[in-house]
N, CA, C and O atoms as a Tripos MOL2 file, in Angstrom:
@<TRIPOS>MOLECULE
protein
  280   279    70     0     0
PROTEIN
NO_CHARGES

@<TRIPOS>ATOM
      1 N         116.2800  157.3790   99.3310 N.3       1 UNK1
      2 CA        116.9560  157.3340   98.0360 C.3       1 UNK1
      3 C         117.1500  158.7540   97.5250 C.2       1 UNK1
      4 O         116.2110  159.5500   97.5570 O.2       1 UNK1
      5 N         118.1680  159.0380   97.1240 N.am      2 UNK2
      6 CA        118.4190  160.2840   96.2750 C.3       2 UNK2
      7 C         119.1940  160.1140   94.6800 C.2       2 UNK2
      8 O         120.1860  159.5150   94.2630 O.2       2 UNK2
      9 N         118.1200  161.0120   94.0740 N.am      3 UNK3
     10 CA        118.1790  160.6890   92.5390 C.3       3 UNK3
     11 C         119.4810  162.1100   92.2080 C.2       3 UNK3
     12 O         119.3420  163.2060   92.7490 O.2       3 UNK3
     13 N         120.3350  161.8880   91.5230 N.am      4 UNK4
     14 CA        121.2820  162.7130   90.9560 C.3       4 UNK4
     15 C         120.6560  163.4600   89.5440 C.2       4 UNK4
     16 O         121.3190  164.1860   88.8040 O.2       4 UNK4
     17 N         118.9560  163.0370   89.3220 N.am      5 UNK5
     18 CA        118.4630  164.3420   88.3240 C.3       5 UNK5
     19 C         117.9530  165.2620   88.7540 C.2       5 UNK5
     20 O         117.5410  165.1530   89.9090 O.2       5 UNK5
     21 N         117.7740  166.4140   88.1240 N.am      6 UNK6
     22 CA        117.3970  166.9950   88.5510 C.3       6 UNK6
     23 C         115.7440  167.2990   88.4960 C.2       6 UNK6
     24 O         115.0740  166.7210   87.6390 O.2       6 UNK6
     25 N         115.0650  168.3000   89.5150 N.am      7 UNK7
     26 CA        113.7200  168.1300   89.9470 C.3       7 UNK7
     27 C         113.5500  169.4360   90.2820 C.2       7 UNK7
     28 O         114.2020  169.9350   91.2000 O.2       7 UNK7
     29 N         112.6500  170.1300   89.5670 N.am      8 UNK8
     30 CA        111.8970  171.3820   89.8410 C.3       8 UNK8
     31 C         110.9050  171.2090   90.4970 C.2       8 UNK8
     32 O         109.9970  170.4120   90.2620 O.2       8 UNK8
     33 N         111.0140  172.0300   91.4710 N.am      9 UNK9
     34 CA        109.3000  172.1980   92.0480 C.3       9 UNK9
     35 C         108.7970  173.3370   91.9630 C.2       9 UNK9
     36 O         109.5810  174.2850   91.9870 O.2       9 UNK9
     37 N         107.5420  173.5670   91.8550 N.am     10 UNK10
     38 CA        106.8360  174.7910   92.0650 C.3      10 UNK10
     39 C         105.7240  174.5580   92.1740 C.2      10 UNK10
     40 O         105.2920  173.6090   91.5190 O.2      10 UNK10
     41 N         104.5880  175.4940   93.2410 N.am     11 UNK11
     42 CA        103.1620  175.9110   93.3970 C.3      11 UNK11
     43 C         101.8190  175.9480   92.3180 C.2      11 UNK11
     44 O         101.4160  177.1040   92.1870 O.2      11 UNK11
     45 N         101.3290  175.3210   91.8170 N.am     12 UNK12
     46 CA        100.2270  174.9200   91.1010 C.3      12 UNK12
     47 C          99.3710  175.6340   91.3880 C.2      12 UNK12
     48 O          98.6420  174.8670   92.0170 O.2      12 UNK12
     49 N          98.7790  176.8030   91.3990 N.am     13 UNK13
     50 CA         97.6750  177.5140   91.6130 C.3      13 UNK13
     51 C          96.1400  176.0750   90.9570 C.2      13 UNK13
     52 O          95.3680  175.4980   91.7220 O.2      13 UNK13
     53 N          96.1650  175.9850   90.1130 N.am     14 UNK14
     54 CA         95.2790  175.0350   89.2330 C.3      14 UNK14
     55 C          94.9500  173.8590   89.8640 C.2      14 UNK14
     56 O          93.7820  173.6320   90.1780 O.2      14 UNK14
     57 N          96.2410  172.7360   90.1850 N.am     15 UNK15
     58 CA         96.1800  171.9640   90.8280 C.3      15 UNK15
     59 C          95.9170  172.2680   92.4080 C.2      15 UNK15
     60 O          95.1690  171.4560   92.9520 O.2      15 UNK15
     61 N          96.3450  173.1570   93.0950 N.am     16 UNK16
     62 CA         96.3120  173.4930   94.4630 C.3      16 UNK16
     63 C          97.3910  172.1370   95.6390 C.2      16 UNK16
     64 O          97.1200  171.6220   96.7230 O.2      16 UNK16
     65 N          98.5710  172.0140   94.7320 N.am     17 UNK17
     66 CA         99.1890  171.1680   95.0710 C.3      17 UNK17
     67 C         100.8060  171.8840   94.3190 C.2      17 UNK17
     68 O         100.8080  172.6980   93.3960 O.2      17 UNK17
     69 N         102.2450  171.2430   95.1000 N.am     18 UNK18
     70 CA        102.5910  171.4120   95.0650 C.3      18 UNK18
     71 C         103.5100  170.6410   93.3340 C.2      18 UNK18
     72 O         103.5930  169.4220   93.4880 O.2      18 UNK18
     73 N         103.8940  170.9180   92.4500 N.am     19 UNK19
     74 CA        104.1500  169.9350   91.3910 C.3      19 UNK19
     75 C         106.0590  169.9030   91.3220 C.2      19 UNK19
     76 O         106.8800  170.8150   91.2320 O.2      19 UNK19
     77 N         106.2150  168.2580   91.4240 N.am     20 UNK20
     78 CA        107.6210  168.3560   91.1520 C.3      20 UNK20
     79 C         107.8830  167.7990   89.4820 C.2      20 UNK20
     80 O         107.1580  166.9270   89.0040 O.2      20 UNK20
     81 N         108.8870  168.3630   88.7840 N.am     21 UNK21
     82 CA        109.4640  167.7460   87.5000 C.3      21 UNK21
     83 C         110.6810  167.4900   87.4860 C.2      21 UNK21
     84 O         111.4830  168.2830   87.9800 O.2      21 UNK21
     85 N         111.1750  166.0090   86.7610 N.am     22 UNK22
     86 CA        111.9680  165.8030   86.5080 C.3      22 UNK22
     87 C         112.3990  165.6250   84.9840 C.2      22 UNK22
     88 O         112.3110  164.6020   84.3040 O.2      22 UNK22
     89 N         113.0370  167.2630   84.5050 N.am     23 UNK23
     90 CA        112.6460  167.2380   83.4350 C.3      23 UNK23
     91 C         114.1050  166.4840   82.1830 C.2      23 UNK23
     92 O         114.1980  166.4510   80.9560 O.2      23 UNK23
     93 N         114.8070  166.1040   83.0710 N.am     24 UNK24
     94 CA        115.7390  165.6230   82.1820 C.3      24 UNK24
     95 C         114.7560  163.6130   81.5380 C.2      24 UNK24
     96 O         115.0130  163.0710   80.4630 O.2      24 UNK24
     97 N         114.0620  163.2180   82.2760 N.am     25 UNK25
     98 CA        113.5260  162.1930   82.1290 C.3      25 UNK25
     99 C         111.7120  162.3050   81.5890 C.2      25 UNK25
    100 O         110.8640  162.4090   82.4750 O.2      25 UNK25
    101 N         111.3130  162.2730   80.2180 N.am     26 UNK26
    102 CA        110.6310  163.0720   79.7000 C.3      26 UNK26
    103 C         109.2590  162.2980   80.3900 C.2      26 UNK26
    104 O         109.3440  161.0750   80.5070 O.2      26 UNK26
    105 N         108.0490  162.9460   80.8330 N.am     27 UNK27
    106 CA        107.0880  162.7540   81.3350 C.3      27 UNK27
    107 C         107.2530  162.7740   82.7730 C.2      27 UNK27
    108 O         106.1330  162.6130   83.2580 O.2      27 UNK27
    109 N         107.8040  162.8500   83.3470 N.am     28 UNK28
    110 CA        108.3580  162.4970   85.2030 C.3      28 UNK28
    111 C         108.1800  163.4460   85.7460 C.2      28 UNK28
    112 O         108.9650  164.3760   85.5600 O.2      28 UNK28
    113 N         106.9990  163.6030   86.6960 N.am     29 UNK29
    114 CA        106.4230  164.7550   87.6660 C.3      29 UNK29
    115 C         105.3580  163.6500   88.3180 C.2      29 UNK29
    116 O         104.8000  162.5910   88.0330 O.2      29 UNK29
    117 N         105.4610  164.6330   89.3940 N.am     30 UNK30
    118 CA        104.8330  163.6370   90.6760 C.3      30 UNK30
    119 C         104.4120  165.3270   91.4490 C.2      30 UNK30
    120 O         104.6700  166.4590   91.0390 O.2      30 UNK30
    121 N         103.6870  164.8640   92.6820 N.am     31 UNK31
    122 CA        102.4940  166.0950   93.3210 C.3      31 UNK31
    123 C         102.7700  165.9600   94.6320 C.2      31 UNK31
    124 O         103.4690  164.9710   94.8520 O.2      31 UNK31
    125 N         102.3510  166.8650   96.0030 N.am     32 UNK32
    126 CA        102.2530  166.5580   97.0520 C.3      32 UNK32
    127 C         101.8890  167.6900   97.9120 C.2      32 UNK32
    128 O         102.6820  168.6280   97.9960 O.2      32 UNK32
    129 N         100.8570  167.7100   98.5170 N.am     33 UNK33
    130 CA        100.0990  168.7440   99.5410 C.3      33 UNK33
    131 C         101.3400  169.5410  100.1170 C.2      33 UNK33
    132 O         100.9790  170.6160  100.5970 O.2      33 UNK33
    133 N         102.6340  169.3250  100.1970 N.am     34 UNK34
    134 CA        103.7620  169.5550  100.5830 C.3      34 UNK34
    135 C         104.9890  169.8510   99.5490 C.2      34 UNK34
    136 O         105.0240  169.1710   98.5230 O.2      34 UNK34
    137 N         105.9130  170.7540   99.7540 N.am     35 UNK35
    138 CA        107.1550  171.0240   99.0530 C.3      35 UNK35
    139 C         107.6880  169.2080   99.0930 C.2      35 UNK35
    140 O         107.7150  168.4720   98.1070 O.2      35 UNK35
    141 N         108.0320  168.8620  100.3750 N.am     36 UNK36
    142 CA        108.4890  167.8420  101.2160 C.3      36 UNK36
    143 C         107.8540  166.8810  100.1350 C.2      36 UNK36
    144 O         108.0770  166.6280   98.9510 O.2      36 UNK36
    145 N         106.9750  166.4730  101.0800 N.am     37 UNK37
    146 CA        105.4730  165.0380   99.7170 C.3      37 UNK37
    147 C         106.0790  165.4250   98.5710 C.2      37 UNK37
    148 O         106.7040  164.4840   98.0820 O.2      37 UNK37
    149 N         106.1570  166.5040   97.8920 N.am     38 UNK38
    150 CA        105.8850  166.8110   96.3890 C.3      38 UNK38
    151 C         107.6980  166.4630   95.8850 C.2      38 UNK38
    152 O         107.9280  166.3630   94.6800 O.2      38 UNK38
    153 N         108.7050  166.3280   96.7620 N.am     39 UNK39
    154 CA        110.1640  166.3570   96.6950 C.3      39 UNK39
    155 C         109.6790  164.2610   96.5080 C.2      39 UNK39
    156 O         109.5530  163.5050   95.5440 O.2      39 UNK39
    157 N         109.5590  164.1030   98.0210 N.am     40 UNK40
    158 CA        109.5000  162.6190   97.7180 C.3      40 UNK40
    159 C         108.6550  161.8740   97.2100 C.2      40 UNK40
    160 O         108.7630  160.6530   97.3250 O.2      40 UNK40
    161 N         107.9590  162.2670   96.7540 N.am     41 UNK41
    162 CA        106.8700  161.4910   95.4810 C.3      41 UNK41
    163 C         107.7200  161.4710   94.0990 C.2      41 UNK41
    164 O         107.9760  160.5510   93.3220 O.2      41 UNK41
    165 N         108.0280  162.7270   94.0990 N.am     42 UNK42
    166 CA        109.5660  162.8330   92.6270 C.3      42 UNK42
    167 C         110.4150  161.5720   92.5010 C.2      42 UNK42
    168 O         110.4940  160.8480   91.5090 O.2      42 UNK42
    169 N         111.0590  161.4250   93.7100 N.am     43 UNK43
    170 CA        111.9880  160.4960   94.1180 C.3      43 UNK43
    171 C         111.3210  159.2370   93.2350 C.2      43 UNK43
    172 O         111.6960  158.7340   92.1760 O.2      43 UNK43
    173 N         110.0760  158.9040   94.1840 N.am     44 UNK44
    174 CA        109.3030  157.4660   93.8570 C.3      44 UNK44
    175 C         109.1990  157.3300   92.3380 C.2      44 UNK44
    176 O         109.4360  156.2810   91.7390 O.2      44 UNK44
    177 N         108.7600  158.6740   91.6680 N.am     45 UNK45
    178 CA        108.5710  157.9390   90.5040 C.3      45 UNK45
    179 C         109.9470  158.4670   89.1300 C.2      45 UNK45
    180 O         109.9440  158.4120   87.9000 O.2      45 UNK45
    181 N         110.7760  158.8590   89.9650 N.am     46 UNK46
    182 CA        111.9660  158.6940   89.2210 C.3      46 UNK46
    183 C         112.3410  157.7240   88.5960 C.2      46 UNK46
    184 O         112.5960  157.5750   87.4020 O.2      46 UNK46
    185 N         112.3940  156.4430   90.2200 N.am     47 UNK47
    186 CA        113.0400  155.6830   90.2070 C.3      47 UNK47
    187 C         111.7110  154.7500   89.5850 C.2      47 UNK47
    188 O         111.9210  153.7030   90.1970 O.2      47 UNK47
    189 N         111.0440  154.6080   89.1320 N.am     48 UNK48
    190 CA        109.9890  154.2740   89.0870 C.3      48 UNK48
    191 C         110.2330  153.9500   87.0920 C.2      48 UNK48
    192 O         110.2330  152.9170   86.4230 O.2      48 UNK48
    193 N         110.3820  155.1970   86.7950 N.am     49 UNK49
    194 CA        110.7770  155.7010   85.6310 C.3      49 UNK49
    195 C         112.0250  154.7910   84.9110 C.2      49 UNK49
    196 O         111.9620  154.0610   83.9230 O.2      49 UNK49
    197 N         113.1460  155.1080   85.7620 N.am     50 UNK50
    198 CA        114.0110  154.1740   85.3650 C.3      50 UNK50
    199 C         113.6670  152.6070   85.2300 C.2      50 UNK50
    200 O         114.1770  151.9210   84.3440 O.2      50 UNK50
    201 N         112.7780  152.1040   86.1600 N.am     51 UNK51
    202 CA        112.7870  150.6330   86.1660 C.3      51 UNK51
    203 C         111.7780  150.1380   84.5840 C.2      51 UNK51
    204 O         111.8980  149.1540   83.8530 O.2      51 UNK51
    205 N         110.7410  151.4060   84.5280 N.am     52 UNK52
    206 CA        110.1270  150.6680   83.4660 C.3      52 UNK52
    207 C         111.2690  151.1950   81.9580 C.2      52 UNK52
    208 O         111.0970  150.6340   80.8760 O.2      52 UNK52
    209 N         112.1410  152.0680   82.0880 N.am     53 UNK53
    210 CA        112.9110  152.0430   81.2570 C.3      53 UNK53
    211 C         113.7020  151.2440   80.3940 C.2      53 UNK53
    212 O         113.8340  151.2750   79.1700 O.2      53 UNK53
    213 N         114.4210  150.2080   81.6510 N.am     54 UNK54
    214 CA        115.2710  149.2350   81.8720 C.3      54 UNK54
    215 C         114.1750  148.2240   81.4890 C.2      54 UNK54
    216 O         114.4500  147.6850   80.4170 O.2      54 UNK54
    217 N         113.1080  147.8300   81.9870 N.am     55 UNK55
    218 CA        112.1810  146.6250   81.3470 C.3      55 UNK55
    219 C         111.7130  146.6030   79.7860 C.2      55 UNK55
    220 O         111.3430  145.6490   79.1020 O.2      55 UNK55
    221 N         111.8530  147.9690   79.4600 N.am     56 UNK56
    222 CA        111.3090  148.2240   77.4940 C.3      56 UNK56
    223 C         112.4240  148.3280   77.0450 C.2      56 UNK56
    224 O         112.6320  148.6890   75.8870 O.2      56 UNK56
    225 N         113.5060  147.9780   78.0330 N.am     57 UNK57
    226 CA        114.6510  148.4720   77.4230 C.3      57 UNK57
    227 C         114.9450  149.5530   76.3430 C.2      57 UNK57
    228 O         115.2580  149.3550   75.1690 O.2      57 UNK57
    229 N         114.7530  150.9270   77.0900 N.am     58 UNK58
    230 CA        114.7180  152.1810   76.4540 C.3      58 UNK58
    231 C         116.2170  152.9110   76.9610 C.2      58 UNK58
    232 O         116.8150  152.3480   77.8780 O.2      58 UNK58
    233 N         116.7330  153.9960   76.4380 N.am     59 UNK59
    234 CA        117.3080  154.4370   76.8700 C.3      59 UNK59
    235 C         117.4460  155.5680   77.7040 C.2      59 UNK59
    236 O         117.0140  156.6770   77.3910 O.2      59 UNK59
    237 N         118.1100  155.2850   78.8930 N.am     60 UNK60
    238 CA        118.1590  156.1240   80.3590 C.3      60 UNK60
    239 C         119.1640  157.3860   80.0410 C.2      60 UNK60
    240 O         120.2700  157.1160   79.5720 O.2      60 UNK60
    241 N         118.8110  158.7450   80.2810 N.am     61 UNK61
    242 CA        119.1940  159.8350   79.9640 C.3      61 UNK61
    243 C         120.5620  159.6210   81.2450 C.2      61 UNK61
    244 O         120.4140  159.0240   82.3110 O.2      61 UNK61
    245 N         121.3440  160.0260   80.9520 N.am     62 UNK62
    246 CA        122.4650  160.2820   81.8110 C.3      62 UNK62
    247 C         122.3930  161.8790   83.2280 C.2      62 UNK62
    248 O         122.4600  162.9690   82.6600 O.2      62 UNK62
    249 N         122.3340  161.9260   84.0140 N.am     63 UNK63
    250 CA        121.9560  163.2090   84.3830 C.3      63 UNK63
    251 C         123.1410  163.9510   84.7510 C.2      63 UNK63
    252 O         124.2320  163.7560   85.2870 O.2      63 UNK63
    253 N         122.3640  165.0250   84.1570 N.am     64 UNK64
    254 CA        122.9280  166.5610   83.4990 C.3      64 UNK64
    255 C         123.4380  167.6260   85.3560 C.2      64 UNK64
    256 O         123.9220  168.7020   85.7090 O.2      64 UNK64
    257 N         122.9970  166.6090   85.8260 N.am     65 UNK65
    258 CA        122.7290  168.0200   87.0840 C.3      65 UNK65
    259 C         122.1510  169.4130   86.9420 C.2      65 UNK65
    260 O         121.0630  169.4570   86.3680 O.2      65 UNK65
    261 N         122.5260  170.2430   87.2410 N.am     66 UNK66
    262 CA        121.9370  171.8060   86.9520 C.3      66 UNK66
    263 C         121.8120  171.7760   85.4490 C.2      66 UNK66
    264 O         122.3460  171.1730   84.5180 O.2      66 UNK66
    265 N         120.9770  172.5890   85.5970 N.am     67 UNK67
    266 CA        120.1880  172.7730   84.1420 C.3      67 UNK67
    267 C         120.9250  174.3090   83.6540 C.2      67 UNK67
    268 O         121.3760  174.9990   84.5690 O.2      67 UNK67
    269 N         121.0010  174.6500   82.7180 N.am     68 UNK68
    270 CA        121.1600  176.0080   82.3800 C.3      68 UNK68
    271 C         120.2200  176.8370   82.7990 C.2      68 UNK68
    272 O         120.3510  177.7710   83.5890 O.2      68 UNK68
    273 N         119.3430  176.5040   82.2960 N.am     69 UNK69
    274 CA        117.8120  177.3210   82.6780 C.3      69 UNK69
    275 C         116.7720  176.5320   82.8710 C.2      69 UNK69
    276 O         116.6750  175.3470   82.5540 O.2      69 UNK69
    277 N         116.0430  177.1660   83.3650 N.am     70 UNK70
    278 CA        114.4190  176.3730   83.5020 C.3      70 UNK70
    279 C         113.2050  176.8120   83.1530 C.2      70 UNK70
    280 O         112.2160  176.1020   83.3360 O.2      70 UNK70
@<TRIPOS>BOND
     1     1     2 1
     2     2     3 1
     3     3     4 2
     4     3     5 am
     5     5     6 1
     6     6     7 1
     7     7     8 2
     8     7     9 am
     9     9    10 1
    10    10    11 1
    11    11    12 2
    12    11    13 am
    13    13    14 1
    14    14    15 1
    15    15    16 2
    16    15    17 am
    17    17    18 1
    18    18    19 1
    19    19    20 2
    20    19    21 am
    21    21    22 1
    22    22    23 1
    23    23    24 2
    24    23    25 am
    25    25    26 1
    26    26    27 1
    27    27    28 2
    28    27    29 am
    29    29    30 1
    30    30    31 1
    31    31    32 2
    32    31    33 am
    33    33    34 1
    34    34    35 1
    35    35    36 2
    36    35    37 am
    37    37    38 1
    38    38    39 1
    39    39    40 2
    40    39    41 am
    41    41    42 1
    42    42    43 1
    43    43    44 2
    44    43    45 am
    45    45    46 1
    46    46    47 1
    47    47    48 2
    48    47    49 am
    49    49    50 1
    50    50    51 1
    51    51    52 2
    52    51    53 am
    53    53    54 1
    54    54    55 1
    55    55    56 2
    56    55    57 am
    57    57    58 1
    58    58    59 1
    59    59    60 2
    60    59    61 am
    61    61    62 1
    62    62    63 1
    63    63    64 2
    64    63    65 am
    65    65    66 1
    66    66    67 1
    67    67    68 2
    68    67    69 am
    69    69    70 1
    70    70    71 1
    71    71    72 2
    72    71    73 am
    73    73    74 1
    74    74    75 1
    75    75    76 2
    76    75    77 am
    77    77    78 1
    78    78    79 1
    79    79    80 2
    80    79    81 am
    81    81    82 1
    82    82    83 1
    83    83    84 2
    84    83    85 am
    85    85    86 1
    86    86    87 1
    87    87    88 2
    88    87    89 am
    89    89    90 1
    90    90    91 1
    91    91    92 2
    92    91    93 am
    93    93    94 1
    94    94    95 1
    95    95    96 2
    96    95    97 am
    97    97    98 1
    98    98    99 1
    99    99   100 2
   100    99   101 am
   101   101   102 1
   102   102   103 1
   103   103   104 2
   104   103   105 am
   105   105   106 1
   106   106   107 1
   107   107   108 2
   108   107   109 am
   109   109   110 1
   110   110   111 1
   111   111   112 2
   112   111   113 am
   113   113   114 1
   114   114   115 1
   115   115   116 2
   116   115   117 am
   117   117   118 1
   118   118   119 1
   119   119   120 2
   120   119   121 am
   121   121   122 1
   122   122   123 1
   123   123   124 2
   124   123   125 am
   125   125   126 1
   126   126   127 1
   127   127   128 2
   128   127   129 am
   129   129   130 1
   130   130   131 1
   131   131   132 2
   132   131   133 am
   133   133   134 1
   134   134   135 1
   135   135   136 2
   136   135   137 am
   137   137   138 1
   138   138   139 1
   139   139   140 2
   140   139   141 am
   141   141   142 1
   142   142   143 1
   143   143   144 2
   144   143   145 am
   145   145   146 1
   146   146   147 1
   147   147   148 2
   148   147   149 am
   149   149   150 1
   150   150   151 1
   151   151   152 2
   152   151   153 am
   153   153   154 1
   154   154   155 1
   155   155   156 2
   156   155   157 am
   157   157   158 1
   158   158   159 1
   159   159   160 2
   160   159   161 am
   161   161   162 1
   162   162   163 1
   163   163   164 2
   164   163   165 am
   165   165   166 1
   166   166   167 1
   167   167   168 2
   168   167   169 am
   169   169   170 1
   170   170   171 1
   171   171   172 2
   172   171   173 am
   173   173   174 1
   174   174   175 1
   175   175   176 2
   176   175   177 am
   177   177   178 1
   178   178   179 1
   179   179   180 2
   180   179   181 am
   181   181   182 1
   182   182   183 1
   183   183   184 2
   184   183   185 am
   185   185   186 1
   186   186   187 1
   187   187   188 2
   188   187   189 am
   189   189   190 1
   190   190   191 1
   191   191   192 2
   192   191   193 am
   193   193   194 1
   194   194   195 1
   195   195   196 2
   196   195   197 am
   197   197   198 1
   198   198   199 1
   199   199   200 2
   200   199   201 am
   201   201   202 1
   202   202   203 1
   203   203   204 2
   204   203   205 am
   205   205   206 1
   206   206   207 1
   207   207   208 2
   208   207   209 am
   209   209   210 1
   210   210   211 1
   211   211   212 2
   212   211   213 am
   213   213   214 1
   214   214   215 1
   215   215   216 2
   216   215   217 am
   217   217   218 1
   218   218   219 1
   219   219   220 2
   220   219   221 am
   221   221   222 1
   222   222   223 1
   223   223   224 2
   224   223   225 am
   225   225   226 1
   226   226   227 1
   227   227   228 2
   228   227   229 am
   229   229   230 1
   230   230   231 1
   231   231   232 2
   232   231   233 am
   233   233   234 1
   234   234   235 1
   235   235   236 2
   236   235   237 am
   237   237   238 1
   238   238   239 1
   239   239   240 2
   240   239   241 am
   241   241   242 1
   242   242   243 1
   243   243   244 2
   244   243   245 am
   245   245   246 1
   246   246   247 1
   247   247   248 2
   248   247   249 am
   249   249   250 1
   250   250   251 1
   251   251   252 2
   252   251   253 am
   253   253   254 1
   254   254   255 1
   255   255   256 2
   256   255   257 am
   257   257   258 1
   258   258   259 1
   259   259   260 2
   260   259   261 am
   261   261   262 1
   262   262   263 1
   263   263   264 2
   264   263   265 am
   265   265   266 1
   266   266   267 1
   267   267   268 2
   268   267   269 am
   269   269   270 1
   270   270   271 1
   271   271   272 2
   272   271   273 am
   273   273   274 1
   274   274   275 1
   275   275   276 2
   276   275   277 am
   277   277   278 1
   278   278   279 1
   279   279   280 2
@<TRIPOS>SUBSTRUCTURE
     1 UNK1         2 RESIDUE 1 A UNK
     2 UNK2         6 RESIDUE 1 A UNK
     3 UNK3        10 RESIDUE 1 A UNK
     4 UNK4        14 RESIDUE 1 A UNK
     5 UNK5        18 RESIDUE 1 A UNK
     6 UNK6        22 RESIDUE 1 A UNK
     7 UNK7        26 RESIDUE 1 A UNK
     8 UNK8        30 RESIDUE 1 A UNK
     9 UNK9        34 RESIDUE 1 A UNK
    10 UNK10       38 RESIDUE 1 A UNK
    11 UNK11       42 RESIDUE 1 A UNK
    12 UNK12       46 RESIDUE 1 A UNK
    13 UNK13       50 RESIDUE 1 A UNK
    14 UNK14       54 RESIDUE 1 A UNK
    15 UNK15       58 RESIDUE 1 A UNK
    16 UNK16       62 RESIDUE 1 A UNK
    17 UNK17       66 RESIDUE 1 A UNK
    18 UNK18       70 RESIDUE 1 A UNK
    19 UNK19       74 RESIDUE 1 A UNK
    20 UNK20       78 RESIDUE 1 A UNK
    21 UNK21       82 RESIDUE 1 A UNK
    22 UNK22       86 RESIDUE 1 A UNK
    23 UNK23       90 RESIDUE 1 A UNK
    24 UNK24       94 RESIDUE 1 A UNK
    25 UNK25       98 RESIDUE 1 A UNK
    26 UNK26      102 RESIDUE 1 A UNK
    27 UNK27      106 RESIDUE 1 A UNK
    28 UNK28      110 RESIDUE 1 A UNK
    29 UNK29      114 RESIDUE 1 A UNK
    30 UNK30      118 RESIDUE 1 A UNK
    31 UNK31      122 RESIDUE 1 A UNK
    32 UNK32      126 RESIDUE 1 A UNK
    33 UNK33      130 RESIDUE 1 A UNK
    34 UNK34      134 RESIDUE 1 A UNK
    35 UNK35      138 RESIDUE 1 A UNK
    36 UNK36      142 RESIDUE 1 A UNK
    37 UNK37      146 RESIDUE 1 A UNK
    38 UNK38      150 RESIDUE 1 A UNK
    39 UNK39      154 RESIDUE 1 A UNK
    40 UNK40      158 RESIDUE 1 A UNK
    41 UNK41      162 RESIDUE 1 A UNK
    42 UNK42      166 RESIDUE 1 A UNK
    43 UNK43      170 RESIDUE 1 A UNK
    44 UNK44      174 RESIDUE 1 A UNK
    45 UNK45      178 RESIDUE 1 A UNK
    46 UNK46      182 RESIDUE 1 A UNK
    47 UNK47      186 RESIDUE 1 A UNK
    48 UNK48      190 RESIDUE 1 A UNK
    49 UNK49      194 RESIDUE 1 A UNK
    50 UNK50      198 RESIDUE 1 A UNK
    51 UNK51      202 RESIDUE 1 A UNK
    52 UNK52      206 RESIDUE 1 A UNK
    53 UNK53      210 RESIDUE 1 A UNK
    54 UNK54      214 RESIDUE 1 A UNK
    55 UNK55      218 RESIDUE 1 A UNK
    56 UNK56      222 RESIDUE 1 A UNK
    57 UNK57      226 RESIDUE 1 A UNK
    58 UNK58      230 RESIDUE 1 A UNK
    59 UNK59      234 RESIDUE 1 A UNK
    60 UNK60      238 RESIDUE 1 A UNK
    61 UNK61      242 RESIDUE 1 A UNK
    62 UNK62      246 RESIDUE 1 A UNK
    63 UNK63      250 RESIDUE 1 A UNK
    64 UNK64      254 RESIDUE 1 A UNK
    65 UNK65      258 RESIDUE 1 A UNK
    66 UNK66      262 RESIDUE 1 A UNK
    67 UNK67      266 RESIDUE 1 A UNK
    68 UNK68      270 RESIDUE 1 A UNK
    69 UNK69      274 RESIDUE 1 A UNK
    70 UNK70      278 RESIDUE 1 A UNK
């Protein structure tokens, strides 16, 4: 599956894990011993994100693609 939001990753000194965010969808970051793991764990709880969205029936951010900045 590939999500059309966007997803930062970067190196966690703290955690000692790799951390992905998906920051257009507020709370959405996922981890992984790996760039890779830490890319598709994002994925999982993207979509993850959306479904409990759609069940509280909340509203789903439209995605922005590239961000201006980060």
């Amino acid at each position: 599956m590939m999500s059309k939001y966007e997803i930062i990753i970067y190196w966690s000194d703290v955690d000692e894990s790799f951390i992905a965010e998906g920051p257009e969808l507020p709370g959405c970051a996922a981890d992984g011993a790996s760039y890779q793991e830490a890319l598709a764990n994002a994925e999982v709880v993207i979509a993850e994100w959306i479904e409990t969205a759609k069940e509280l029936n909340r509203p789903i951010p439209q995605p922005k693609g590239r961000l201006q900045f980060a």
